[in-house]
MISE-935904 format. One record per residue (C-alpha): residue number from 1; x, y, z. Coordinates in steps of 0.02 Angstrom, whole numbers. Layout:
<recs>
<k=NUM	X=X	Y=Y	Z=Z>
...
</recs>
This chain:
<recs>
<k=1	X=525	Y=-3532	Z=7752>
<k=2	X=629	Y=-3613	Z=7877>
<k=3	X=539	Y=-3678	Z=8028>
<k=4	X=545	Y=-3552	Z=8184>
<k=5	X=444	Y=-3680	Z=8315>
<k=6	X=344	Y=-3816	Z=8291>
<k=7	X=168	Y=-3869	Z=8396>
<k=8	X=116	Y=-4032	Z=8446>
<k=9	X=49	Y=-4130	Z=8284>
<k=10	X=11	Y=-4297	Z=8321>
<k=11	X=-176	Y=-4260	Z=8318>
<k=12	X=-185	Y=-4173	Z=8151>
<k=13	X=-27	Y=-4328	Z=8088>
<k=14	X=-179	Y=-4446	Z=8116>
<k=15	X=-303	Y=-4334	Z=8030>
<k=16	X=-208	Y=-4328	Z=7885>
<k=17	X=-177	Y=-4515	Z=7896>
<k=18	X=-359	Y=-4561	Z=7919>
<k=19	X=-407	Y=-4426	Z=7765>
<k=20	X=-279	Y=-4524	Z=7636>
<k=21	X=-360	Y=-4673	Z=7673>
<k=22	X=-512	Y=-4602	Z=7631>
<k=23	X=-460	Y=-4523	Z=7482>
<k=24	X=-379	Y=-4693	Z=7408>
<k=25	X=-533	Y=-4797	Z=7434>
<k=26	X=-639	Y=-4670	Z=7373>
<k=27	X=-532	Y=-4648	Z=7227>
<k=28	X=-531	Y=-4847	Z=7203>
<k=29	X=-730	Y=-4837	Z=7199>
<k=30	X=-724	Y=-4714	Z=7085>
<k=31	X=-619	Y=-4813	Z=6953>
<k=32	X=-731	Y=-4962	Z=6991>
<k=33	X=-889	Y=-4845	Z=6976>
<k=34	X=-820	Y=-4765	Z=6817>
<k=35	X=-785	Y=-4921	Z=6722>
<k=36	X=-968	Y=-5002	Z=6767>
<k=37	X=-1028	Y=-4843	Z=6708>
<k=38	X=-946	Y=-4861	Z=6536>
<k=39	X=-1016	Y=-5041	Z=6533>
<k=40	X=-1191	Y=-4987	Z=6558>
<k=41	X=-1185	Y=-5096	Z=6714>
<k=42	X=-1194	Y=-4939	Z=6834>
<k=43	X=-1341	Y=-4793	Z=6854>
<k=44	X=-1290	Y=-4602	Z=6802>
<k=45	X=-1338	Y=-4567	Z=6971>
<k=46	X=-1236	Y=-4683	Z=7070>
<k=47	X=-1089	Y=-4637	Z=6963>
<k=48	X=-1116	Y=-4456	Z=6992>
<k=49	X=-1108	Y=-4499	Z=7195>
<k=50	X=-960	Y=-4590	Z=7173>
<k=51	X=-873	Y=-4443	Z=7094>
<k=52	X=-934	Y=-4335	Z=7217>
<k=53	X=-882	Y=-4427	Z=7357>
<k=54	X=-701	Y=-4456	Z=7280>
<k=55	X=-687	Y=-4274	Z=7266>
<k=56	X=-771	Y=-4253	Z=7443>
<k=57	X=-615	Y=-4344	Z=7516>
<k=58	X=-464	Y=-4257	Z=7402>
<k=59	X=-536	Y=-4104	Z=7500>
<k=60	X=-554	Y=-4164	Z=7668>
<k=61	X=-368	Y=-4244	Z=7614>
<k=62	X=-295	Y=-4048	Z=7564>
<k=63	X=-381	Y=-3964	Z=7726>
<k=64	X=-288	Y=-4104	Z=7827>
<k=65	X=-131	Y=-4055	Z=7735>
<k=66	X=-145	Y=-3876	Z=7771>
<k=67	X=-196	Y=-3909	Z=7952>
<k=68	X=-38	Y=-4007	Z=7985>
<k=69	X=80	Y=-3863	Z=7886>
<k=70	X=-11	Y=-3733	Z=8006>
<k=71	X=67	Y=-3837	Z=8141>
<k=72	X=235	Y=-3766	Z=8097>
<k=73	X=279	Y=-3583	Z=8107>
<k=74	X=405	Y=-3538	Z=7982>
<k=75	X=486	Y=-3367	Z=7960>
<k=76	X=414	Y=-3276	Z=7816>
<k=77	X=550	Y=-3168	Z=7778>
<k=78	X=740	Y=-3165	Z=7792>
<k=79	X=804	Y=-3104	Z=7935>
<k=80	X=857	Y=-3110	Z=8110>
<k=81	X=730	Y=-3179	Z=8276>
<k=82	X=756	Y=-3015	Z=8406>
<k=83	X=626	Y=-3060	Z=8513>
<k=84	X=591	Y=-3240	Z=8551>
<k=85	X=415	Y=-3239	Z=8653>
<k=86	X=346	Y=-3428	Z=8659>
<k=87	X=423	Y=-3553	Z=8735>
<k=88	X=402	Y=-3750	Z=8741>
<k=89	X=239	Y=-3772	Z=8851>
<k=90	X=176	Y=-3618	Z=8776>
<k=91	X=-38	Y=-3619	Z=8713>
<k=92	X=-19	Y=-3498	Z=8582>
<k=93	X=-211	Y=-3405	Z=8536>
<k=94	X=-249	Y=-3367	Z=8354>
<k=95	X=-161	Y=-3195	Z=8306>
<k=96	X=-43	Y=-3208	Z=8458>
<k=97	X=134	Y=-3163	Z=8424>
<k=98	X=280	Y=-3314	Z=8449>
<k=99	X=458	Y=-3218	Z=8369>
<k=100	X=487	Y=-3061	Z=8300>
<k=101	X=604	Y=-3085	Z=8140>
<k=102	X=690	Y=-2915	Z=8076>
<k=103	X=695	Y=-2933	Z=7871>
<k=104	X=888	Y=-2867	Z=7890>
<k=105	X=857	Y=-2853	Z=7676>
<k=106	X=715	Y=-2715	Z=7690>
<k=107	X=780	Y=-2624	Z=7836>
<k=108	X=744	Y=-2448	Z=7873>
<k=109	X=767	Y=-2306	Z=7976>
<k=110	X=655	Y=-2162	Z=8080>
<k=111	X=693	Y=-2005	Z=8087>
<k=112	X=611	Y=-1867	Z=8167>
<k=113	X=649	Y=-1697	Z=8083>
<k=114	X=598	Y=-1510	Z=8143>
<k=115	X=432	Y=-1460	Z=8072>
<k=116	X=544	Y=-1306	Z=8027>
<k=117	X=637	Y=-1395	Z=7918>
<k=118	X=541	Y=-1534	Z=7843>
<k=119	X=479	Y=-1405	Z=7711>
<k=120	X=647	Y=-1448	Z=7602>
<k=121	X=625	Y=-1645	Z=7639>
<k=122	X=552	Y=-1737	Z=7492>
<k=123	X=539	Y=-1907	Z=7461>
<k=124	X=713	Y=-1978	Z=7346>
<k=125	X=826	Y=-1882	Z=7428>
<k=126	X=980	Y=-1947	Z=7475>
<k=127	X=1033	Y=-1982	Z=7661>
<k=128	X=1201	Y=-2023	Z=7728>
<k=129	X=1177	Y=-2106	Z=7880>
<k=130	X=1316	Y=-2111	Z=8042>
<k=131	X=1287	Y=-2279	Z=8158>
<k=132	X=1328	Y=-2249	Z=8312>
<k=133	X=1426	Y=-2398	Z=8364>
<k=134	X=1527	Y=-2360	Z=8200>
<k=135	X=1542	Y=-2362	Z=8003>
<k=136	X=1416	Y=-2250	Z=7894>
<k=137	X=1280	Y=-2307	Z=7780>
<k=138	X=1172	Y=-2251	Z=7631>
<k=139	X=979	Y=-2212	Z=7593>
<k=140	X=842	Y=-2106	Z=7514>
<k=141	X=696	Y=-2027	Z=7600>
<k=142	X=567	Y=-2142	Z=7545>
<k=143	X=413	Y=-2077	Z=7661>
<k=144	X=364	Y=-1915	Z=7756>
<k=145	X=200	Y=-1933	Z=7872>
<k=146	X=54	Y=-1803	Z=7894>
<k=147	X=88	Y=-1778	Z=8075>
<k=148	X=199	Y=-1724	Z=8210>
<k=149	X=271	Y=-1875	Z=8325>
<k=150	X=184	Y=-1809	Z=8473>
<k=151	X=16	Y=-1855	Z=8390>
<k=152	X=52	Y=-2017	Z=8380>
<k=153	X=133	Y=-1987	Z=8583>
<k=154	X=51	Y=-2140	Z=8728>
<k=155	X=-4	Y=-1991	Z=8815>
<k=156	X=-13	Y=-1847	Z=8707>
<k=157	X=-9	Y=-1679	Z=8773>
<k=158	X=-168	Y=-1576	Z=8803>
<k=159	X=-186	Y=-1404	Z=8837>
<k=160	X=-348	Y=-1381	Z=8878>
<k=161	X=-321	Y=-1252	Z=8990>
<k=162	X=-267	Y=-1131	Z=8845>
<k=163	X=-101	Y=-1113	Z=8925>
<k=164	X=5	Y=-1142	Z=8778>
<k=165	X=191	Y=-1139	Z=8761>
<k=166	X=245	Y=-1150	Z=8580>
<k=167	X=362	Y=-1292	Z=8539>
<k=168	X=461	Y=-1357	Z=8386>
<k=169	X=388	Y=-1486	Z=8346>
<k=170	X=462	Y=-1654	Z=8246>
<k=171	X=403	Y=-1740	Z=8073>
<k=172	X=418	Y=-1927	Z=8080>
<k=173	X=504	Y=-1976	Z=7910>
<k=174	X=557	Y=-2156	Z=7827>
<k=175	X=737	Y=-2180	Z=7782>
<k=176	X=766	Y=-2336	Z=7655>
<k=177	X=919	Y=-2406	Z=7659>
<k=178	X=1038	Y=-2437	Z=7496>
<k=179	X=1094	Y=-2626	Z=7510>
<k=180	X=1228	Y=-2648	Z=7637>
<k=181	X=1287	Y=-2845	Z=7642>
<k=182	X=1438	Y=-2824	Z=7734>
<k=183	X=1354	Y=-2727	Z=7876>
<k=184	X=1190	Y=-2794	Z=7994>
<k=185	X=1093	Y=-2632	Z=8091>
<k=186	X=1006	Y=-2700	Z=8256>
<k=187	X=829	Y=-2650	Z=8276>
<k=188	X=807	Y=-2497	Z=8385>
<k=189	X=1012	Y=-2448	Z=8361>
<k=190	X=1037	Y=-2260	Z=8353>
<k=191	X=1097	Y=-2170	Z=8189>
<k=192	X=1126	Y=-1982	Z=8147>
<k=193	X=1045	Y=-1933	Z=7985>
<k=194	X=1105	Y=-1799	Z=7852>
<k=195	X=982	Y=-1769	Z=7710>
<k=196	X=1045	Y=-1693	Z=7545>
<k=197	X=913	Y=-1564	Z=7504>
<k=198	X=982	Y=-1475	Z=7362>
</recs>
C-alpha cells in the first residue's frame, strides 16, 4: 500500500473536481425532483430521468476516483524495491514494469537437483539451507516441476544430428522458507541445500 511513484495528476485532479460538481447538482435535482414527485406536481417520467441522471454522475464521480488512485503506484506487497526501472520523466505504457518489490515474507528458494536423485524428493520435506555470505536457514520442499532446467534453457540444446552424449541432467525444485525475521535473503543470493529424505 504505500506509494512507490506517483504520475502527473492534475488532469484527472480536475476530472474528479468537475465530476463532484456534477454529482452534487444532480443529487440536488434529484431531492427537488423527488419531493415534486411526492406532491403530484412532477411526471413519473421526469422523475425517473432525474434519478437516472443523479446516478449517471455518482458513476462518472467513482470512475474519476479510480482514475486519479491509478495515478499512484503503490507496492502491493511487503517487501524490498531491488530493481528501480522508471525514473521522473519516464512515459510508462500499460503493463510496463516501474520497480520490482521482493515480498521478503513469502520468499523462496531454487534448487536444481540431479534427475538421479530427485526420485527421493517429495514435496514437505524438510530443507536446511547454508547462505553463503553466512548463518543457515529453514524450509520444506513445497514444489517439484515436470522438467529438466535445460528445457526451460534461452537456447536449449539440440541434437539433431543424433550425436548424443548422455548427461545428468537437473530437476528444478521450490524451497519455502520457515519464517526468518531476524534474517533478510537478497534476491538471486546463493544457498547450499540439504533435503531430509528419510
Amino acid at each position: 500500500g504505500q506509494v512507490l511513484a506517483e504520475m502527473d495528476h492534475s488532469t484527472y485532479q480536475a476530472q474528479l473536481g468537475k465530476a463532484q460538481a456534477r454529482a452534487v447538482l444532480a443529487q440536488a435535482d434529484f431531492k427537488r425532483a423527488d419531493r415534486l414527485y411526492k406532491q403530484g406536481g412532477l411526471s413519473e417520467r421526469d422523475y425517473q430521468a432525474s434519478q437516472a441522471n443523479a446516478q449517471a454522475a455518482q458513476a462518472d464521480l467513482q470512475l474519476a476516483q479510480q482514475s486519479l488512485d491509478h495515478t499512484f503506484l503503490m507496492s502491493p506487497v511487503d517487501g524490498l524495491v531491488v530493481e528501480k526501472i522508471a525514473v521522473v520523466g519516464n512515459i510508462l505504457g500499460p503493463g510496463q514494469v516501474a520497480f520490482i518489490v521482493a515480498d521478503v515474507d513469502h520468499a523462496w528458494v531454487a534448487a536444481n537437483i540431479q534427475e538421479t536423485s530427485v526420485g527421493d524428493v517429495k514435496p514437505g520435506q524438510p530443507v536446511q539451507i547454508g547462505v553463503d555470505e553466512g548463518g543457515k536457514l529453514t524450509g520444506h520442499v513445497s514444489e517439484i516441476t515436470s522438467a529438466t532446467a535445460s528445457q526451460f534453457a534461452l537456447l536449449p540444446a539440440e541434437n539433431a544430428s543424433g550425436n548424443y552424449i548422455k548427461l545428468v541432467q537437473r530437476i528444478p525444485i521450490k524451497v519455502a522458507l520457515d519464517p526468518h525475521p531476524d534474517r533478510i535473503l537478497k534476491a538471486g543470493q546463493s544457498v547450499e541445500v540439504r533435503i531430509k529424505v528419510h
